[in-house]
C-alpha atoms as a printed R data frame, in Angstrom:
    type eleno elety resid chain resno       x      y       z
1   ATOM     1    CA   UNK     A     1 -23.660  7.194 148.243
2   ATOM     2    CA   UNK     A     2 -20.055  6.553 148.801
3   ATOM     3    CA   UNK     A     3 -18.350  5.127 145.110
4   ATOM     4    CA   UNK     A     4 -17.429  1.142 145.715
5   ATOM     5    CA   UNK     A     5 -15.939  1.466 142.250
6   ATOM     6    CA   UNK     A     6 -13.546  4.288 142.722
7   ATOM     7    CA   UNK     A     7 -10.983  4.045 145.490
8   ATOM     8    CA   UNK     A     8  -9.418  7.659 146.330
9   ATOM     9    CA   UNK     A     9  -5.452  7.990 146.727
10  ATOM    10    CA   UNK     A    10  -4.464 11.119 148.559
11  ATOM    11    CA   UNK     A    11  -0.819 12.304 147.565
12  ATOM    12    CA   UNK     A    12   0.598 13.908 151.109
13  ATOM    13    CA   UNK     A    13   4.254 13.064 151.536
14  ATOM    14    CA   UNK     A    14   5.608 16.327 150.178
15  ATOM    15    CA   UNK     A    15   7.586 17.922 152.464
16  ATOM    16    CA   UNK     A    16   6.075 21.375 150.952
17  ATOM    17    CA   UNK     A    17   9.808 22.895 150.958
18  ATOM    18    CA   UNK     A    18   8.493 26.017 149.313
19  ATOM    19    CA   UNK     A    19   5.498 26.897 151.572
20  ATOM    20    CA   UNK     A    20   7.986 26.685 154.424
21  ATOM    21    CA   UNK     A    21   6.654 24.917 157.094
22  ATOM    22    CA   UNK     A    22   4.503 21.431 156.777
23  ATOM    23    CA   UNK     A    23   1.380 22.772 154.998
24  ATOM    24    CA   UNK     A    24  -0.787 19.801 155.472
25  ATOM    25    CA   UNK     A    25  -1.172 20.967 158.863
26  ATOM    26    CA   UNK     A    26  -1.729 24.581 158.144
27  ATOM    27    CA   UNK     A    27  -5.021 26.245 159.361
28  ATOM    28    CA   UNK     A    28  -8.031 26.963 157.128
29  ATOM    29    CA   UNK     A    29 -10.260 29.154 158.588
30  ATOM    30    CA   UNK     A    30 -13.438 27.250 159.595
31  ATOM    31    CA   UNK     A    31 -12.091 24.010 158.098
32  ATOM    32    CA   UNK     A    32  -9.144 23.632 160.536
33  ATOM    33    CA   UNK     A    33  -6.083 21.951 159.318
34  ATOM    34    CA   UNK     A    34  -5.674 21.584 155.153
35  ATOM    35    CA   UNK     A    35  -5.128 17.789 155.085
36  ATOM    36    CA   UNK     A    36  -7.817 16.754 156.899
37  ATOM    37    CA   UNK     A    37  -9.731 19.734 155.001
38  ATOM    38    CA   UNK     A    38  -9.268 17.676 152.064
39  ATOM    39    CA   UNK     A    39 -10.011 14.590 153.549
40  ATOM    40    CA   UNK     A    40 -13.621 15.769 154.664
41  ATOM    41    CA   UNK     A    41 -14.506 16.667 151.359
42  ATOM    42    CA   UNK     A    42 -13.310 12.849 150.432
43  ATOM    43    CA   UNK     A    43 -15.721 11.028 152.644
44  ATOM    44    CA   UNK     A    44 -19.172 11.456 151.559
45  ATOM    45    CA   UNK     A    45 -17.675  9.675 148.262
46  ATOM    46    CA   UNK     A    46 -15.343  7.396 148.166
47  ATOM    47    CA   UNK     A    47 -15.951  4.038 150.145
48  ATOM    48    CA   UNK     A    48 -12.537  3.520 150.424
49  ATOM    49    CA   UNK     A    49  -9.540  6.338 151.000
50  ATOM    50    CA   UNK     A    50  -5.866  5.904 151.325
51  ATOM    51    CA   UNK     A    51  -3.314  8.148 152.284
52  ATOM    52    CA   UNK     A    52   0.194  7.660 150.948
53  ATOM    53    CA   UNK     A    53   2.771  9.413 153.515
54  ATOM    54    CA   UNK     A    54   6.074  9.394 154.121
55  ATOM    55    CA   UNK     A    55   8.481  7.357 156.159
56  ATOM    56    CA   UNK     A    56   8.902  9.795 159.547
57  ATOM    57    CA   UNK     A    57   4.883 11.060 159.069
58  ATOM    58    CA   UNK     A    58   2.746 10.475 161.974
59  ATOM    59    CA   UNK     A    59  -0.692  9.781 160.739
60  ATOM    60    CA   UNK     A    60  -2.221 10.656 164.297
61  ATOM    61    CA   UNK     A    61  -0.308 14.038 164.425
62  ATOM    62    CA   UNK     A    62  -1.191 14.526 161.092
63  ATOM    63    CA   UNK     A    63  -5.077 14.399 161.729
64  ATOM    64    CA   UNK     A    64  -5.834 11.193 159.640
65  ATOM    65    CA   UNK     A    65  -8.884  9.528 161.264
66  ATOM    66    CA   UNK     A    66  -8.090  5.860 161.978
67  ATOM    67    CA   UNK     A    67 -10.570  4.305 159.133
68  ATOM    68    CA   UNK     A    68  -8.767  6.184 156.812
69  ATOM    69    CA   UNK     A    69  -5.927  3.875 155.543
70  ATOM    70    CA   UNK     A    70  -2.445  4.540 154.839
71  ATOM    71    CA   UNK     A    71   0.505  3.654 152.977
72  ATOM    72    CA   UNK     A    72   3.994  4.598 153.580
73  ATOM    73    CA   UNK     A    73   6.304  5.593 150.346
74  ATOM    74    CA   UNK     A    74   9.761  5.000 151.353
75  ATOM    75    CA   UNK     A    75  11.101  6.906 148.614
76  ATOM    76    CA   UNK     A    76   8.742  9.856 148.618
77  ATOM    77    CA   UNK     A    77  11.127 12.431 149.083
78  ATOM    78    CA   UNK     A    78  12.136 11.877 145.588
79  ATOM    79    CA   UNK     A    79   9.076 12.916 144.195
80  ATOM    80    CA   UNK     A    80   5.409 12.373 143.565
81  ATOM    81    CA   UNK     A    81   5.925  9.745 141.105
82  ATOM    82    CA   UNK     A    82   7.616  7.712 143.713
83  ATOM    83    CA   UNK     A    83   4.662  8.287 146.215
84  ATOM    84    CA   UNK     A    84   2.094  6.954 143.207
85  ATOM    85    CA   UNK     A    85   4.057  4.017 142.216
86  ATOM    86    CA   UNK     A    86   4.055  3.426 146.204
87  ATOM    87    CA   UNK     A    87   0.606  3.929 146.528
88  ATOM    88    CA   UNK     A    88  -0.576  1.863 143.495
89  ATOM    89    CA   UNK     A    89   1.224 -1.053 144.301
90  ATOM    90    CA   UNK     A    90  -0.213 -1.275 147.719
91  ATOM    91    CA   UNK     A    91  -3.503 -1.201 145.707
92  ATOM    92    CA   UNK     A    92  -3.231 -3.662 143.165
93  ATOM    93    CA   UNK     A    93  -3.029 -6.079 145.765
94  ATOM    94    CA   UNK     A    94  -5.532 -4.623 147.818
95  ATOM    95    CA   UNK     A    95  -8.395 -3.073 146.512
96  ATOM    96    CA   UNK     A    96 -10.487 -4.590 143.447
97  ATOM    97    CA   UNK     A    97 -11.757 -0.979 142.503
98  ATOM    98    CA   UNK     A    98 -12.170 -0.757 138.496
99  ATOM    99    CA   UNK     A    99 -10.038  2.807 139.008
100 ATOM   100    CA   UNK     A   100  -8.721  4.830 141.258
101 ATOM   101    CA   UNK     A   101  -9.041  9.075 141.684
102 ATOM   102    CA   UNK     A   102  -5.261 10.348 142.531
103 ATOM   103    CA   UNK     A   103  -5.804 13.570 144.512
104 ATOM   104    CA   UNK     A   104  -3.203 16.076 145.873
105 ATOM   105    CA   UNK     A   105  -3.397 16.395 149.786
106 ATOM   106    CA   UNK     A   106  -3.455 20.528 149.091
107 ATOM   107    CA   UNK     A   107  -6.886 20.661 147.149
108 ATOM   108    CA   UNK     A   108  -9.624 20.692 149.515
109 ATOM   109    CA   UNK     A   109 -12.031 23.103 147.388
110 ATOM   110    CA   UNK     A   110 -12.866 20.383 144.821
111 ATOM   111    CA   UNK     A   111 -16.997 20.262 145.089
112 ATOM   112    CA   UNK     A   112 -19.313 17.747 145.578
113 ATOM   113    CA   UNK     A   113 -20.743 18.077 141.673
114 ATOM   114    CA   UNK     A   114 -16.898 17.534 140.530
115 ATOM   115    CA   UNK     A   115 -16.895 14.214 142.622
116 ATOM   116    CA   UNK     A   116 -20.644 12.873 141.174
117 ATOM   117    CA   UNK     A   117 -19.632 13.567 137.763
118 ATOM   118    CA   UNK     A   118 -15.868 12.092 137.597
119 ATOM   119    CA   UNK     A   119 -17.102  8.799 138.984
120 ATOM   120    CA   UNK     A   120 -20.001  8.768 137.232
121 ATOM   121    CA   UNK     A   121 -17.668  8.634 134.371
122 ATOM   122    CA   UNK     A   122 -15.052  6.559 135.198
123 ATOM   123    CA   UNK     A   123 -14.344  2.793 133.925
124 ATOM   124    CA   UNK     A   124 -11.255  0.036 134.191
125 ATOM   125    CA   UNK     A   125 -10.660  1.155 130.685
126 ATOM   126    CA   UNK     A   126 -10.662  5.111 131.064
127 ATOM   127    CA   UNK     A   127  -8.890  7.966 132.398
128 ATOM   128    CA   UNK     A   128 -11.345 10.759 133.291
129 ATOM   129    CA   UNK     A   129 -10.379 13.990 134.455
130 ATOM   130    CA   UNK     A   130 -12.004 17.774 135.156
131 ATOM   131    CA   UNK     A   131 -11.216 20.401 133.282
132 ATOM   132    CA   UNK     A   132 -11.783 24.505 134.138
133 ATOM   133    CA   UNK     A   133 -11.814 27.276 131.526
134 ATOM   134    CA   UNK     A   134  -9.511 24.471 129.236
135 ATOM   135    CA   UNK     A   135  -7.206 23.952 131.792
136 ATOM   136    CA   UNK     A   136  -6.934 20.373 132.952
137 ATOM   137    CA   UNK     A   137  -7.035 20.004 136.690
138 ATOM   138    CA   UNK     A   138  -7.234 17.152 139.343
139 ATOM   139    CA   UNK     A   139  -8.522 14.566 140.694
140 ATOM   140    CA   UNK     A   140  -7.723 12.573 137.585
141 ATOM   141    CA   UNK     A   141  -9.517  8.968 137.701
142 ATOM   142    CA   UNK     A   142  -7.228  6.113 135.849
143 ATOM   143    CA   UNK     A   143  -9.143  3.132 135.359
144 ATOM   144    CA   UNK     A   144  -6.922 -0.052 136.527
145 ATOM   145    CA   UNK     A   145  -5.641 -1.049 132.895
146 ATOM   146    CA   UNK     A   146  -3.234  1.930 133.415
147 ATOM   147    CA   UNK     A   147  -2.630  0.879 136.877
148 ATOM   148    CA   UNK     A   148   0.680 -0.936 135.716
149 ATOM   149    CA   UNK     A   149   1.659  2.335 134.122
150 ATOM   150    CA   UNK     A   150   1.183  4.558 137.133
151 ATOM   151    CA   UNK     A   151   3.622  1.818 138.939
152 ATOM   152    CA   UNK     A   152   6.514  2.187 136.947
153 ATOM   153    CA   UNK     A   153   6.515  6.275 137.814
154 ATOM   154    CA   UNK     A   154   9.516  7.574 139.279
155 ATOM   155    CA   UNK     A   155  11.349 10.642 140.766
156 ATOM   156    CA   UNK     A   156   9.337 13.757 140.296
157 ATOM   157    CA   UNK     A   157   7.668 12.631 137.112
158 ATOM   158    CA   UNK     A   158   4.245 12.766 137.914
159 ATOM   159    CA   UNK     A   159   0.573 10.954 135.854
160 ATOM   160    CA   UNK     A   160   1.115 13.760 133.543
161 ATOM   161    CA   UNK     A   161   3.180 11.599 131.822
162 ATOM   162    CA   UNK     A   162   0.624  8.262 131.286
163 ATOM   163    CA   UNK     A   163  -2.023 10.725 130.670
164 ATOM   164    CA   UNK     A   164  -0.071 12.025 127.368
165 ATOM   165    CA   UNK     A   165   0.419  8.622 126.627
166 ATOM   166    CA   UNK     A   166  -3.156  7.561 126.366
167 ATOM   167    CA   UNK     A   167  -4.902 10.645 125.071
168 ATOM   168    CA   UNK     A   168  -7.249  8.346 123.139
169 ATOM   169    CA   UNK     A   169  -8.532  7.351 126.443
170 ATOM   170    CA   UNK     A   170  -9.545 10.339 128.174
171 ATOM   171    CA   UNK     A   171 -12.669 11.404 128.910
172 ATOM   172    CA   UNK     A   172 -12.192 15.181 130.052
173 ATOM   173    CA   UNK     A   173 -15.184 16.619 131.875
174 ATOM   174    CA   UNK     A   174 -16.140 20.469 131.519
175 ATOM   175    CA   UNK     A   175 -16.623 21.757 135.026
176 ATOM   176    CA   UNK     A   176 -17.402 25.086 136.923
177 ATOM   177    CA   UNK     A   177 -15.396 24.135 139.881
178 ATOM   178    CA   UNK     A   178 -12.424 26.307 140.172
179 ATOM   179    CA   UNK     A   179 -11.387 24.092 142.887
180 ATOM   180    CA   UNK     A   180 -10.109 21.533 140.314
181 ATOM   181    CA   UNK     A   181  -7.006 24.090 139.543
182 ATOM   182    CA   UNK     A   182  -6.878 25.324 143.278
183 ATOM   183    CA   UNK     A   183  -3.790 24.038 145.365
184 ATOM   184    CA   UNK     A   184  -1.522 25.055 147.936
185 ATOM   185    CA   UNK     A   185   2.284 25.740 147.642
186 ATOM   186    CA   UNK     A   186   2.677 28.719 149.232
187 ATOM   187    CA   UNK     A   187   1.274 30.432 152.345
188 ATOM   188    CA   UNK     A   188  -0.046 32.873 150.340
189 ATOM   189    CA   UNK     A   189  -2.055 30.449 148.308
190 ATOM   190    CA   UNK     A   190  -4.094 30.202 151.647
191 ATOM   191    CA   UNK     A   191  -5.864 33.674 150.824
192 ATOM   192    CA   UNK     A   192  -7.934 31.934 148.482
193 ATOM   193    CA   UNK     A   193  -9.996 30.661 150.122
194 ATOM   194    CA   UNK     A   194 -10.719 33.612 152.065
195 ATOM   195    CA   UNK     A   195 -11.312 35.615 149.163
196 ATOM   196    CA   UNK     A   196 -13.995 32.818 148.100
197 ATOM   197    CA   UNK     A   197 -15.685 32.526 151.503
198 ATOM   198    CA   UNK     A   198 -14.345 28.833 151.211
């Protein structure tokens, strides 16, 4: 069932400058365009999804189905930490989820395993996050005490930074889901998938 706990924030205002066109709309084979690829494998798990875009994005053209909500970050072409702060202000005042899961728009291999066992996992007091072969990967879950934290992010400085801060509160989850590590910057990045049948 759907998590009422664990509201999912979807990072996609980059403008993707080095994959050289706008690659939430390029084509996955079978899956059809890579936002709404990622989106899909959203659904069957969060209750609640958000989309933070930027000012000029068209939702419609993007592909964003209308129950899916969004949230505009005026400032996103400063960076991602400008879309999160965006994104988690909206939020606070909107949602009463005990933590929210910050995915990129560009990972739409995560599994459905990866989802169960993050929000299984995840708490108002925690940050819980995935990690392949020792390599920390994404969606992180922050729990909403380090909501206020994620708000004051700016300019390209991404949750990296509040997730060094509160190592003692980390729960990092051992996965086989190289999907955690698995995004898209450059076309090339595409052929993954193919190779993987995914």
């Amino acid at each position: 069932m759907p998590s009422d706990d664990v509201i999912a924030l979807v990072l996609a205002a980059g403008r993707a400058r080095r994959f050289g066109s706008d690659k939430r709309l390029a084509h996955l084979p079978k899956r059809g365009p890579l936002l709404g690829a990622t989106l899909a494998t959203l659904r069957p798990h969060f209750a609640d999804i958000r989309v933070v875009l930027g000012i000029d994005d068209d939702p419609i053209q993007l592909g964003i189905a209308r129950e899916i909500g969004t949230i505009v970050a005026e400032m996103a072409e400063l960076g991602m930490g400008e879309s999160l702060a965006a994104g988690i202000r909206v939020l606070r005042n909107e949602s009463q989820a005990a933590a929210v899961a910050v995915v990129l728009g560009d990972m739409p291999w995560l599994s459905e395993n990866t989802f169960a066992l993050l929000c299984s996992r995840a708490s108002d007091r925690a940050i819980v996050r995935p990690c392949y072969r020792g390599q920390g990967g994404h969606p992180v879950l922050f729990g909403r005490r380090f909501w206020g934290s994620l708000e004051q992010l700016t300019g390209d400085e991404g949750a990296r930074s509040v997730v060094r801060r509160h190592r003692a509160d980390c729960i990092e989850i051992a996965v086989q889901d190289p999907g955690v590590m698995q995004d898209v910057d450059r076309p090339w990045d595409l052929d993954w998938a193919r190779r993987n049948g995914r």
